[in-house]
C-alpha positions as CSV (number, residue, x, y, z in Angstrom):
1,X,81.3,170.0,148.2
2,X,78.8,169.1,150.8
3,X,79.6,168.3,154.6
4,X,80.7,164.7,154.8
5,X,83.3,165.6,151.6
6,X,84.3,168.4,153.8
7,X,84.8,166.3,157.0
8,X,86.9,163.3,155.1
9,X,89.1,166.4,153.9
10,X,89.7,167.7,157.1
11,X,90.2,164.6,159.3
12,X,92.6,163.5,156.6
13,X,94.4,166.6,156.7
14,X,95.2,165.5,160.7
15,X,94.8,161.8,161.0
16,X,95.7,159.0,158.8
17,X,93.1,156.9,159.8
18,X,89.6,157.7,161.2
19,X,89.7,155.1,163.6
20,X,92.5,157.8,165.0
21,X,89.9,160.0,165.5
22,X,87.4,157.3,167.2
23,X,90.0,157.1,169.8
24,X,90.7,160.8,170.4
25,X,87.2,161.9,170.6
26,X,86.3,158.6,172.5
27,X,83.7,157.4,170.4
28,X,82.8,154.4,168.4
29,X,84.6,154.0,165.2
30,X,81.3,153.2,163.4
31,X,79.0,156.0,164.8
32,X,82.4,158.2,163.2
33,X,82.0,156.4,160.1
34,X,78.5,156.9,159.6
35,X,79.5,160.8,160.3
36,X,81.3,161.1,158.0
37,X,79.1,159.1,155.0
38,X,76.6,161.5,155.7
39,X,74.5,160.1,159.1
40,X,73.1,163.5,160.4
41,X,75.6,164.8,163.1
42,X,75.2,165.4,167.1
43,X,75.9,168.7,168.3
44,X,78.1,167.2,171.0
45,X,80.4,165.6,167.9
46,X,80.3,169.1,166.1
47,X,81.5,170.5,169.1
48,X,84.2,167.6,169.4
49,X,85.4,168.9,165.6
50,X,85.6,172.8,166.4
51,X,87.9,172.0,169.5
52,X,90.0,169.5,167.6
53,X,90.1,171.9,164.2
54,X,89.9,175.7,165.6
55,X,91.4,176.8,162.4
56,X,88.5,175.6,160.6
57,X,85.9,178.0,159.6
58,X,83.0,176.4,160.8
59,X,80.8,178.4,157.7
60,X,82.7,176.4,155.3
61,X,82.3,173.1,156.8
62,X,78.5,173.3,157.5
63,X,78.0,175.1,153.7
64,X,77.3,172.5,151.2
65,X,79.2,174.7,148.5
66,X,83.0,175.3,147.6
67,X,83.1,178.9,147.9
68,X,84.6,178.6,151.5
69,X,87.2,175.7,150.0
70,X,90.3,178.0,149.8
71,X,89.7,179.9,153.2
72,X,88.8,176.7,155.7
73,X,91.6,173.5,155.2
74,X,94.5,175.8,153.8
75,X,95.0,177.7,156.2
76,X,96.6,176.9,159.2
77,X,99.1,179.0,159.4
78,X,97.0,181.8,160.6
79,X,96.8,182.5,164.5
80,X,93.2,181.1,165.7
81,X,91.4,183.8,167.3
82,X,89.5,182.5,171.1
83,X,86.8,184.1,173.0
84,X,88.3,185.8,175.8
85,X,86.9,184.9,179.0
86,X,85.5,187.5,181.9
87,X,88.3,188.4,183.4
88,X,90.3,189.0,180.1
89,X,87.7,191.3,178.8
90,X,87.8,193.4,182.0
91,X,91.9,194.2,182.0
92,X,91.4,194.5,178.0
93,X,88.6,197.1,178.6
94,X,91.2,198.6,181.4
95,X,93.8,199.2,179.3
96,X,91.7,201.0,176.5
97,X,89.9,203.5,179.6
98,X,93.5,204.3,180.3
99,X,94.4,204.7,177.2
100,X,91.6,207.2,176.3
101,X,92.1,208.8,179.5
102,X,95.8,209.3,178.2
103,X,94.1,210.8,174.9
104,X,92.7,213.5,176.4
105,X,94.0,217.0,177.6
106,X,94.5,217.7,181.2
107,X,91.7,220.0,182.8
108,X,93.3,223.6,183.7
């Protein structure tokens, strides 16, 4: 399946019509249409599609092959993992320093 078949699928999947789509990711509905009927795509639209579709793997949708199919559309049940930003990093990276500390024996 190559990327266009792969964007119908997924906009499907969320909207009933793509002119649904024009309007959330304020765009023309025709510069959408020729998206998806295979018009090369912006990075700024591909951007538009990973914020709208996190559960997507992004592999999958840019492969022009089916061996992603089962893995991308089908499941979105499963928790989408985000990049944590500066300051989560910092009190996760905390917590395991304290954690280690915990770990080891106390100096006699």
């Amino acid at each position: 399946m190559v990327f266009e078949e792969k964007l119908k699928q997924l906009i499907k999947s969320k909207y009933n019509r793509l002119g649904d789509l024009a309007v959330k990711f304020d765009m023309n509905y025709s510069q959408l249409s020729q998206y998806v009927n295979g018009k090369k795509i912006s990075i700024d639209f591909l951007k538009k599609i990973i914020q709208e579709f996190p559960e997507v793997d992004l592999n999958w949708l840019l492969r022009d092959d089916d061996q992603w199919t089962e893995r991308a559309v089908n499941e979105f049940s499963e928790e989408y993992k985000t990049v944590m930003n500066n300051e989560q990093i910092i009190v996760k990276m905390e917590r395991l320093l304290q954690e280690l500390k915990n770990q080891l024996p106390e100096n006699k």
